[in-house]
OpenMM code with the backbone's topology and positions (N, CA, C; nanometers):
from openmm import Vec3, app, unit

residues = "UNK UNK UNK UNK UNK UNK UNK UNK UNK UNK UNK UNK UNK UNK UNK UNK UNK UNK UNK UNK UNK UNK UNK UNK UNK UNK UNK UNK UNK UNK UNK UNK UNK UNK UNK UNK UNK UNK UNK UNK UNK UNK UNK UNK UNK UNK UNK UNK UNK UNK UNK UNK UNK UNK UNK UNK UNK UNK UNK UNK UNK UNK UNK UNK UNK UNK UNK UNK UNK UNK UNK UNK UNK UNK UNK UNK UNK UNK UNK UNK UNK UNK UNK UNK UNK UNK UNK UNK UNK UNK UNK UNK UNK UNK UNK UNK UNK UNK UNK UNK UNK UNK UNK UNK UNK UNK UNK UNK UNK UNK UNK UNK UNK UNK UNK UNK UNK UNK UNK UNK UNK UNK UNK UNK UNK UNK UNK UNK UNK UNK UNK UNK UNK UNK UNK UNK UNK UNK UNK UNK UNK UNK UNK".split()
positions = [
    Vec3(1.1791, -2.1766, 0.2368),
    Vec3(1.1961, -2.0897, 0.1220),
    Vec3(1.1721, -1.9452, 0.1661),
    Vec3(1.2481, -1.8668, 0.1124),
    Vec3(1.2595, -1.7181, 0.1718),
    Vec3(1.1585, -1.6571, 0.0774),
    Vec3(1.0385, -1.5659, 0.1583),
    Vec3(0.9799, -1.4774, 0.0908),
    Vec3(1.0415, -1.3584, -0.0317),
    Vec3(0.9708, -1.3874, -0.1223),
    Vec3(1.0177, -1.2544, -0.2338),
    Vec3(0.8575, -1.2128, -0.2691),
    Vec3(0.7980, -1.0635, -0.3116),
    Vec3(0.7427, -1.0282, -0.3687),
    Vec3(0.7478, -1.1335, -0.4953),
    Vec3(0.6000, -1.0908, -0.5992),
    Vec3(0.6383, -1.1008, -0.7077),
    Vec3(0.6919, -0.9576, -0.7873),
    Vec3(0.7059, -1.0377, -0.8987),
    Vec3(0.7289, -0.8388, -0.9967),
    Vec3(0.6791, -0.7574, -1.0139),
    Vec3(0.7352, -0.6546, -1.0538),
    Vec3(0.6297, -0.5397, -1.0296),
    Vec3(0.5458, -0.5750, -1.1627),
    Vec3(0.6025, -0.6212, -1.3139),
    Vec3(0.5138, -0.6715, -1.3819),
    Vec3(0.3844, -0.7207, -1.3424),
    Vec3(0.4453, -0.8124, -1.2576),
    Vec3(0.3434, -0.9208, -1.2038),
    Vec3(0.2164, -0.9047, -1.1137),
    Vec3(0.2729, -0.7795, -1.0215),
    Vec3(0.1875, -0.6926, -0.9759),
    Vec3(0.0779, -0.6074, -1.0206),
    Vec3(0.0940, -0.5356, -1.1282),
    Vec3(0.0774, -0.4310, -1.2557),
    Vec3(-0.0636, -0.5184, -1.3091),
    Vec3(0.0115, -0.6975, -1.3356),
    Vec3(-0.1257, -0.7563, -1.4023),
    Vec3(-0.2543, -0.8060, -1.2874),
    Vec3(-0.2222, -0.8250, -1.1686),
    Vec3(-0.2608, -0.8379, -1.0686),
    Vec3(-0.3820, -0.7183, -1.0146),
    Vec3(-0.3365, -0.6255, -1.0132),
    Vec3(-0.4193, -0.5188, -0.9994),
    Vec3(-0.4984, -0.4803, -1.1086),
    Vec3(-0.4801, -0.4995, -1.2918),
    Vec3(-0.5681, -0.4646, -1.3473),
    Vec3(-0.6562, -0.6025, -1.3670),
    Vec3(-0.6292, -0.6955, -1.3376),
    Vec3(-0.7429, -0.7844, -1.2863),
    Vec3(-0.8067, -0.7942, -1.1680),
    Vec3(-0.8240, -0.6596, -1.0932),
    Vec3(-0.8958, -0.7137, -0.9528),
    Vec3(-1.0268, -0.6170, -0.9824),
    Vec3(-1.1365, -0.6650, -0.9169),
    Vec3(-1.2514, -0.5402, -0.9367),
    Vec3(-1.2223, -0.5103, -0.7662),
    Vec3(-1.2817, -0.6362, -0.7080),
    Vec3(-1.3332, -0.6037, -0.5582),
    Vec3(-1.2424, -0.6756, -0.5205),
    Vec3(-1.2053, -0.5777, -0.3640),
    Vec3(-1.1070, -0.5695, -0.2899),
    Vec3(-1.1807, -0.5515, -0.1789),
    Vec3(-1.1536, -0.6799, -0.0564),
    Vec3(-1.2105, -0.7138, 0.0670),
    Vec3(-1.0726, -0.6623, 0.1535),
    Vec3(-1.0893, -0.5429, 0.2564),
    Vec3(-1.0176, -0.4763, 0.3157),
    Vec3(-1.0587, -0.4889, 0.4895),
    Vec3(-0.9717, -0.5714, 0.4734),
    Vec3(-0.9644, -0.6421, 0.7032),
    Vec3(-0.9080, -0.5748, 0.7376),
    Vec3(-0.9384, -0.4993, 0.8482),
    Vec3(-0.9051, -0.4145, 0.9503),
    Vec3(-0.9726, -0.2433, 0.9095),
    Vec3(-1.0214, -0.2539, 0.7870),
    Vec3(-1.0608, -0.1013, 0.7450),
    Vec3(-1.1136, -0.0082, 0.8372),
    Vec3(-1.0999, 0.0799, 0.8949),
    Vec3(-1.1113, 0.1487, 1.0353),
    Vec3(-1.2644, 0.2558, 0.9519),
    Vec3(-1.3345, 0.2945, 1.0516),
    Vec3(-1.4669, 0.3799, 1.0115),
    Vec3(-1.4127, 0.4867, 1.0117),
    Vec3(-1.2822, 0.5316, 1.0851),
    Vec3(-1.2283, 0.6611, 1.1063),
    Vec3(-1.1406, 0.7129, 0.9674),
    Vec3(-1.2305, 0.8377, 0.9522),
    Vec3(-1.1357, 0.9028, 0.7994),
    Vec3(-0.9943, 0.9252, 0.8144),
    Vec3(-0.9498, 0.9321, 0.9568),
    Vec3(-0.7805, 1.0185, 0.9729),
    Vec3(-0.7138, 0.8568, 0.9635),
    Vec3(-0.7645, 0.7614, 0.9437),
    Vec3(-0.6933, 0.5790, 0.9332),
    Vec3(-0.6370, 0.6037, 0.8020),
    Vec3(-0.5051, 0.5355, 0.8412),
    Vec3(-0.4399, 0.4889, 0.7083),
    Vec3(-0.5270, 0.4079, 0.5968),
    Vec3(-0.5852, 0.3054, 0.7024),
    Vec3(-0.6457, 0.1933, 0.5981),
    Vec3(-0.7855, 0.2745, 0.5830),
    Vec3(-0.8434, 0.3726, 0.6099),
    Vec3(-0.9349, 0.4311, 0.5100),
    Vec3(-0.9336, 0.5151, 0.4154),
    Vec3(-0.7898, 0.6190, 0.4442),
    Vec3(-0.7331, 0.6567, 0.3463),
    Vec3(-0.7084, 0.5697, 0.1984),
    Vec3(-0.6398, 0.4883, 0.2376),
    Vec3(-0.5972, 0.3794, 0.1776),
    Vec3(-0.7273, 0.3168, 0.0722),
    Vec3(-0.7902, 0.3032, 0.1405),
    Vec3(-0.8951, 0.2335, 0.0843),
    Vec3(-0.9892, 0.3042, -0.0209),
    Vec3(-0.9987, 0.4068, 0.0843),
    Vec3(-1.0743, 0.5759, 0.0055),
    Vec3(-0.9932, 0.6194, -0.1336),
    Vec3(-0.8850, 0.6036, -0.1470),
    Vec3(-0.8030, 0.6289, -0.2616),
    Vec3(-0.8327, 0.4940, -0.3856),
    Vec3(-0.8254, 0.3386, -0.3587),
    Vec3(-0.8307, 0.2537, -0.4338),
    Vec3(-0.9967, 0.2653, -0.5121),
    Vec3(-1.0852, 0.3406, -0.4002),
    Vec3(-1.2314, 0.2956, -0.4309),
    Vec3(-1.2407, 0.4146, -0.5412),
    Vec3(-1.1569, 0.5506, -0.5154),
    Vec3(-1.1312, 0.6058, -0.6272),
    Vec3(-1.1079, 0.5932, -0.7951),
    Vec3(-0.9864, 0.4982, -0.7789),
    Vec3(-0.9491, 0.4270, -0.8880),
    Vec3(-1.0530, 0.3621, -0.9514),
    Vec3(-1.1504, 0.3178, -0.9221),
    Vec3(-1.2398, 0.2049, -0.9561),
    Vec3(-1.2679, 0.0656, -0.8988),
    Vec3(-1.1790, 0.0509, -0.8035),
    Vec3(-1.2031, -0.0922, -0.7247),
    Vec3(-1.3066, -0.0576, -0.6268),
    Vec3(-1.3892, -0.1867, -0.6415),
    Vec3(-1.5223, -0.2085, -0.5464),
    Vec3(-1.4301, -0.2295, -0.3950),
    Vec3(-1.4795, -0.1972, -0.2994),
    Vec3(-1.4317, -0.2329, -0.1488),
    Vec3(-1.5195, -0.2746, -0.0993),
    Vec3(-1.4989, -0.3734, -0.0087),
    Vec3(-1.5541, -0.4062, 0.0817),
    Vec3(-1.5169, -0.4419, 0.2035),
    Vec3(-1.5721, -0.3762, 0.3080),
    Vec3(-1.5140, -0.3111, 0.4769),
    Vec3(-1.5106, -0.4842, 0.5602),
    Vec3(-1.4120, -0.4782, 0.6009),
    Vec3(-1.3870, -0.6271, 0.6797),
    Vec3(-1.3757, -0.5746, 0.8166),
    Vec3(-1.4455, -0.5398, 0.9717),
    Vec3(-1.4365, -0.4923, 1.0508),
    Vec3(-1.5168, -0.5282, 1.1790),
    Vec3(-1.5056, -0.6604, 1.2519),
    Vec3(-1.6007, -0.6783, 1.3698),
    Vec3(-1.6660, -0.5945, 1.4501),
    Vec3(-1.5985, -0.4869, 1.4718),
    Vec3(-1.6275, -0.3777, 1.5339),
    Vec3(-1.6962, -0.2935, 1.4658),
    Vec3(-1.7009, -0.2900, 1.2943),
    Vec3(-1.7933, -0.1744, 1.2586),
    Vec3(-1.9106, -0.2827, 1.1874),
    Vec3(-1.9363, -0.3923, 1.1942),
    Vec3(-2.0128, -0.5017, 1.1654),
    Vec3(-2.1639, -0.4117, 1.1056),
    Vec3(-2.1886, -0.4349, 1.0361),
    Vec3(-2.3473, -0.3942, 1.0071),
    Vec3(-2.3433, -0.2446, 0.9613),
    Vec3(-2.2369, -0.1645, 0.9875),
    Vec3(-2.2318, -0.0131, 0.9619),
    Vec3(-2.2029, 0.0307, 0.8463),
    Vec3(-2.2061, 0.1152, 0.7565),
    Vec3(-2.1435, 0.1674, 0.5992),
    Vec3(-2.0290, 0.2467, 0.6537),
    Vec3(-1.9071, 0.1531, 0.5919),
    Vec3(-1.8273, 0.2707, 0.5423),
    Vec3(-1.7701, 0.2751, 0.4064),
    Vec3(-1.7145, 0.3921, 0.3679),
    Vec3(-1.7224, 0.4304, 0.2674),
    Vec3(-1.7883, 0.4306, 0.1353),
    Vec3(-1.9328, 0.4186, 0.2012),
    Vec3(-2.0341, 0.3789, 0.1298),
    Vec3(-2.0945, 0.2663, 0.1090),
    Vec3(-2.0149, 0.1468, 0.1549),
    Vec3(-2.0319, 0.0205, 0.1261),
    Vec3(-2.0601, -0.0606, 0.2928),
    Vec3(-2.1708, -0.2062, 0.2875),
    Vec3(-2.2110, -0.2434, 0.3945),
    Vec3(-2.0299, -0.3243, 0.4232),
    Vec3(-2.0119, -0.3234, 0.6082),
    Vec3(-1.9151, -0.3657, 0.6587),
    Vec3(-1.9519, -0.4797, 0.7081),
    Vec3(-1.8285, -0.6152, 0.6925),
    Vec3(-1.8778, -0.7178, 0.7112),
    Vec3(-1.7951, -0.8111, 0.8635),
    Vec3(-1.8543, -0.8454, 0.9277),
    Vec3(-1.7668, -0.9293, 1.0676),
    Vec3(-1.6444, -0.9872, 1.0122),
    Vec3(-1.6337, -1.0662, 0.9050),
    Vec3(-1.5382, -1.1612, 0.8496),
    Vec3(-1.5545, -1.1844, 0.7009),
    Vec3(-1.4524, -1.2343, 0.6644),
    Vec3(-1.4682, -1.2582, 0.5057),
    Vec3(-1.5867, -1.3680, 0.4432),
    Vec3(-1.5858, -1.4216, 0.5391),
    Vec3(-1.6908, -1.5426, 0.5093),
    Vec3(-1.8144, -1.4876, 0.5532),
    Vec3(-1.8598, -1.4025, 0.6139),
    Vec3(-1.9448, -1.3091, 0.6163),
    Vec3(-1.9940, -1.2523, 0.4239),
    Vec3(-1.8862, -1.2438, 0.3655),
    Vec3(-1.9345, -1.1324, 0.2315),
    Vec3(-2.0146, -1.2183, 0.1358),
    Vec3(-2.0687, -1.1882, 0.1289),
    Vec3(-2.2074, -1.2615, 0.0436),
    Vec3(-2.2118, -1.2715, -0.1246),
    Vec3(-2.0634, -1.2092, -0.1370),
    Vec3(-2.0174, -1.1858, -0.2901),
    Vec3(-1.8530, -1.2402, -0.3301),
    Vec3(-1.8574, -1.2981, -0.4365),
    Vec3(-1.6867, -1.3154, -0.4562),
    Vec3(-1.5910, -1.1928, -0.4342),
    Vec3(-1.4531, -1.2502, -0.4045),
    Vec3(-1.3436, -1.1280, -0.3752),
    Vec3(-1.2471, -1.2089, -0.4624),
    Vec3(-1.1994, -1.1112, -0.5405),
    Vec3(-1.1113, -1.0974, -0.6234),
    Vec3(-0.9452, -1.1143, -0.4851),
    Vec3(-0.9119, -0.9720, -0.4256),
    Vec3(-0.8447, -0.9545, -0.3937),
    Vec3(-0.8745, -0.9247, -0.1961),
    Vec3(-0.7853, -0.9588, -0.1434),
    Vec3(-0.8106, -0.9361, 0.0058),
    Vec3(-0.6691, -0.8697, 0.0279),
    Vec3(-0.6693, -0.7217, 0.1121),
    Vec3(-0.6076, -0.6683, 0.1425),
    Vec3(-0.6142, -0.6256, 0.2938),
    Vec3(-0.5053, -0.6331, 0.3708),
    Vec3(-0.4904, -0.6675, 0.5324),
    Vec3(-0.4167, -0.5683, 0.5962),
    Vec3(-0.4905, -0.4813, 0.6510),
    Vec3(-0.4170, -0.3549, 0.8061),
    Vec3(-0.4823, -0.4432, 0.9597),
    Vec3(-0.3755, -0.5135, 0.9343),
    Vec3(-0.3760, -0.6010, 1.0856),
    Vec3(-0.2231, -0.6558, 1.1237),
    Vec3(-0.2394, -0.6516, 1.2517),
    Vec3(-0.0972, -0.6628, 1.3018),
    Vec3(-0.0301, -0.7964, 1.2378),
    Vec3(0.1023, -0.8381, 1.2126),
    Vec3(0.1636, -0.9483, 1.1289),
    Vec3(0.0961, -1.1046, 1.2315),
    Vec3(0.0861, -1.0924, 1.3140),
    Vec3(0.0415, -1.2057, 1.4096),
    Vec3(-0.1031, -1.2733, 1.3945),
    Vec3(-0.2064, -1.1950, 1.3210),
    Vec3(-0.3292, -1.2068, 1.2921),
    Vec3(-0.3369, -1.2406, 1.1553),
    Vec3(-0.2269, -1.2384, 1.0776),
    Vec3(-0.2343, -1.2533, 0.9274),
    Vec3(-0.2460, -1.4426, 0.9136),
    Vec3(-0.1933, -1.4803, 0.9753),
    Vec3(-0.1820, -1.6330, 0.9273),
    Vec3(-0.3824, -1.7085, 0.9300),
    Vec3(-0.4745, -1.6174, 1.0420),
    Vec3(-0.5932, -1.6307, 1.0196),
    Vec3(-0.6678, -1.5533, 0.8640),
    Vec3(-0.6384, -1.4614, 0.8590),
    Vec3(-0.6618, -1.3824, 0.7528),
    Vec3(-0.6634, -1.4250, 0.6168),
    Vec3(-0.5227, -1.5348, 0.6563),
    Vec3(-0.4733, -1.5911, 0.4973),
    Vec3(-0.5488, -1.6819, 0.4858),
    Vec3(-0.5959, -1.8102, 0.6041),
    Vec3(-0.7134, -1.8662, 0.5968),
    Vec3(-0.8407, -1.8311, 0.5533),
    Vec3(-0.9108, -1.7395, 0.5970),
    Vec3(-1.0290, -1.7359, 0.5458),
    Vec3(-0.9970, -1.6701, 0.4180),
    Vec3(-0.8959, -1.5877, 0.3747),
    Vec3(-0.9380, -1.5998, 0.2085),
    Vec3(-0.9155, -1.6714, 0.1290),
    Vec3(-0.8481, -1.7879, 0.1818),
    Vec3(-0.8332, -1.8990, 0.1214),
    Vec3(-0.9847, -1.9665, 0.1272),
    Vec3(-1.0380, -1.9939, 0.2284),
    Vec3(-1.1460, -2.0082, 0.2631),
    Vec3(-1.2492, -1.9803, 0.1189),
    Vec3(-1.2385, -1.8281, 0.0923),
    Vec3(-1.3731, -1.7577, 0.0269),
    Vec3(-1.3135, -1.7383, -0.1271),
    Vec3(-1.1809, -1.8495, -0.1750),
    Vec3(-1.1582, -1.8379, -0.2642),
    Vec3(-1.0755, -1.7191, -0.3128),
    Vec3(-1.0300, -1.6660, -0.2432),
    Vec3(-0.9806, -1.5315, -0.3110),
    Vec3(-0.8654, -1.5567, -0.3757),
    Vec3(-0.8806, -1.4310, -0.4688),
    Vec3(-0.7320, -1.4845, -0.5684),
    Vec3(-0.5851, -1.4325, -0.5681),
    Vec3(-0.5977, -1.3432, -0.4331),
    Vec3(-0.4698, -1.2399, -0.4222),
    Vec3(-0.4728, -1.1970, -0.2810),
    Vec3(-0.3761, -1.2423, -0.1661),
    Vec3(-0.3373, -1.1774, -0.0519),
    Vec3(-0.2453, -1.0574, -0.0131),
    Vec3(-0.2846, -0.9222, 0.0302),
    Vec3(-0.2083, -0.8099, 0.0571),
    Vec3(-0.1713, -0.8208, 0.1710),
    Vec3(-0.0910, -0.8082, 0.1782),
    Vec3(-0.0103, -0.7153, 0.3421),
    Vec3(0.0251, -0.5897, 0.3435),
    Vec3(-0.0216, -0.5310, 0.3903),
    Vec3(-0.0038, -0.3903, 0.3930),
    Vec3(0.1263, -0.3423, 0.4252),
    Vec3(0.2211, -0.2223, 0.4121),
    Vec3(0.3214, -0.1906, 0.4382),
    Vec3(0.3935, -0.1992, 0.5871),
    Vec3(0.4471, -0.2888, 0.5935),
    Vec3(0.4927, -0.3127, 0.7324),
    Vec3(0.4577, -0.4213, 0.8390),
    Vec3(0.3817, -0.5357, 0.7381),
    Vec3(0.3188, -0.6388, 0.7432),
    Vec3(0.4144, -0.7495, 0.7041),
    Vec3(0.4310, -0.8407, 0.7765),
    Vec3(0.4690, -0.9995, 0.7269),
    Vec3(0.4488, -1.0997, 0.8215),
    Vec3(0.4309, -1.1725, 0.7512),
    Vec3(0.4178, -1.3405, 0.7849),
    Vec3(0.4057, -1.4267, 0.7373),
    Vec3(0.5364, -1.4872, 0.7373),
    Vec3(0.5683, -1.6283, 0.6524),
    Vec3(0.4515, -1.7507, 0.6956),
    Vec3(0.3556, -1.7580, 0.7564),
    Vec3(0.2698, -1.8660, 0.8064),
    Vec3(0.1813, -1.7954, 0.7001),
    Vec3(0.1273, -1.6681, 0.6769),
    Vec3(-0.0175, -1.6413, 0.6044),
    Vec3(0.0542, -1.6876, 0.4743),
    Vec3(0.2117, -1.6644, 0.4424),
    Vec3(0.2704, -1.6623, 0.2762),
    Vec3(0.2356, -1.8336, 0.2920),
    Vec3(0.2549, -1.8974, 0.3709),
    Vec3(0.2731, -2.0226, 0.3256),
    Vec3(0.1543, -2.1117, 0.2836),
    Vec3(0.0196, -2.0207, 0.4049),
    Vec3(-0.1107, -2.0427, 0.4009),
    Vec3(-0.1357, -2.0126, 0.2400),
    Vec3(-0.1172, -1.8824, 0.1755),
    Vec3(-0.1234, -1.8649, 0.0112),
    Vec3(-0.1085, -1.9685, -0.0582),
    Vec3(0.0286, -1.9997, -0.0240),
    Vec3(0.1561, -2.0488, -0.1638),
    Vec3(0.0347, -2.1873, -0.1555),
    Vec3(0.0123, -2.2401, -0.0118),
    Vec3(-0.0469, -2.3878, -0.0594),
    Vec3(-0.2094, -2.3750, -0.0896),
    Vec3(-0.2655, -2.2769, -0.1163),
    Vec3(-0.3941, -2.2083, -0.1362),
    Vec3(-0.3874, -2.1789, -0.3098),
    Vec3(-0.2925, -2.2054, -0.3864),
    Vec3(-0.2484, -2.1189, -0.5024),
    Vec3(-0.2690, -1.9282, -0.5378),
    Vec3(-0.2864, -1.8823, -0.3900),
    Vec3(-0.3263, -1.7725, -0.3899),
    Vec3(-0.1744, -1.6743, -0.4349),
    Vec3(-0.2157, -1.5626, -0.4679),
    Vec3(-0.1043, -1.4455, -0.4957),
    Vec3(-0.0599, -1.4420, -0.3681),
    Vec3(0.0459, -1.3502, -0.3189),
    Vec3(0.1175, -1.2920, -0.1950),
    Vec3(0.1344, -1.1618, -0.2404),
    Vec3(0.1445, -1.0862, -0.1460),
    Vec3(0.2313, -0.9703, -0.1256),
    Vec3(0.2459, -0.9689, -0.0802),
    Vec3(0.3595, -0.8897, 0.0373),
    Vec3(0.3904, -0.8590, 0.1581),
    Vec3(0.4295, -0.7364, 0.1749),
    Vec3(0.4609, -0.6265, 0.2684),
    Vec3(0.5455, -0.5464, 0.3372),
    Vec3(0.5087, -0.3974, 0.1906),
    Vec3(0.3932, -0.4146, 0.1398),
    Vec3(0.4138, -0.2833, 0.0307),
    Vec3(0.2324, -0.2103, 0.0459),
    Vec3(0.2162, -0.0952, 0.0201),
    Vec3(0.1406, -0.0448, 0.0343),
    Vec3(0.0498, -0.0435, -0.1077),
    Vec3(-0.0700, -0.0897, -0.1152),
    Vec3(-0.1527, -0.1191, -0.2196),
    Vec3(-0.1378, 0.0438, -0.3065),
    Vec3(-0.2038, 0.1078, -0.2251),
    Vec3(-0.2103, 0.2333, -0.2593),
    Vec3(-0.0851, 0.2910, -0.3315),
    Vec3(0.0408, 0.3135, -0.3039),
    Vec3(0.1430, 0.3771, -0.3420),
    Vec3(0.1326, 0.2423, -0.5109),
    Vec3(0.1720, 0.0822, -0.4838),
    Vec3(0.1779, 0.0161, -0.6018),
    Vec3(0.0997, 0.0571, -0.7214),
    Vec3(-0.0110, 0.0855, -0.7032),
    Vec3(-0.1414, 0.1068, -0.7878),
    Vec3(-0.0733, 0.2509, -0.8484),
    Vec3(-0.0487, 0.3538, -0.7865),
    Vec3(-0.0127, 0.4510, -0.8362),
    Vec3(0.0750, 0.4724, -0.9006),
    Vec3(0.2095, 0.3714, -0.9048),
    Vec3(0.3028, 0.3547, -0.9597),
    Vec3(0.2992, 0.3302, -1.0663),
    Vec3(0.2515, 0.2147, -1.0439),
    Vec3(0.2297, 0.0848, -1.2223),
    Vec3(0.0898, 0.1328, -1.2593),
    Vec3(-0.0253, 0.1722, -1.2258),
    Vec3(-0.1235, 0.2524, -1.3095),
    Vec3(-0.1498, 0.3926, -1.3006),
    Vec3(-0.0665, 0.4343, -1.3062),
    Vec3(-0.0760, 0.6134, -1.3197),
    Vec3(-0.1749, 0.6570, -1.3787),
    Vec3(-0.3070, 0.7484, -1.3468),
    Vec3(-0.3846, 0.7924, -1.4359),
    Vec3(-0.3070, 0.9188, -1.5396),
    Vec3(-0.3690, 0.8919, -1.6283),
    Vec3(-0.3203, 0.9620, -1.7311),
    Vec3(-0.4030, 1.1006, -1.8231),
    Vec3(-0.3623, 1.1715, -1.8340),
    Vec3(-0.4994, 1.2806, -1.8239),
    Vec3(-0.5282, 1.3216, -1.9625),
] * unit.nanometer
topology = app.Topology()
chain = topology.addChain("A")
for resn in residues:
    res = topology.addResidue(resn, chain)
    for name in ("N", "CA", "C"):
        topology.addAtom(name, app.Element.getBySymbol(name[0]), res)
């Protein structure tokens, strides 16, 4: 079966049901996409939490960084992924693993092994779209 997004509807309800958002690969470095990225959602109001072996034990963006998802000591709503497409089919595991209720791929991301890891997980998918730009789209703050 060929990958499709869902709708952007579908998306829209997706995001105003997420609080916390577990972010793998989140880099400690401010000039990173995925801290940009992240730095913008934690804006909005979503809780983050830093998924990063390498920054293990360290705060970023205010929040403690964790080795792995099964590491986080709290439920995740949503897991969102800046890791190369080849590492995603583990990724999709452990949030299947920790229960999560929604898998991201970040823009320029795919893999039909993590979608399939979802689909039989009953987890959400996304693929190939940037959290950040979606969120801004379908929830525009309004002044």
């Amino acid at each position: 079966m060929a990958f499709e997004n869902p709708s952007r509807e579908k998306i829209k309800k997706l995001l105003e049901e997420v609080g916390t958002i577990a972010v793998v690969g989140l880099s400690d470095k401010p000039d990173r996409t995925s801290y940009m990225v992240a730095g913008a959602m934690q804006s909005r109001g979503y809780r983050i939490i830093p998924v990063n072996p390498m920054a293990a034990g360290q705060q970023i963006l205010g929040e403690t960084c964790y080795a792995s998802l099964r590491d986080i000591p709290e439920p995740v709503d949503m897991v969102n992924v800046f890791r190369r497409s080849e590492f995603c089919a583990e990724v999709a595991q452990e949030a299947a693993d920790v229960h999560a209720r929604t898998l991201w791929l970040q823009l320029g991301v795919f893999s039909e092994e993590a979608a399939e890891i979802a689909r039989q997980h009953k987890m959400n998918i996304i693929m190939d779209r940037c959290i950040k730009v979606e969120e801004a789209i379908l929830r525009p703050v309004r002044s």
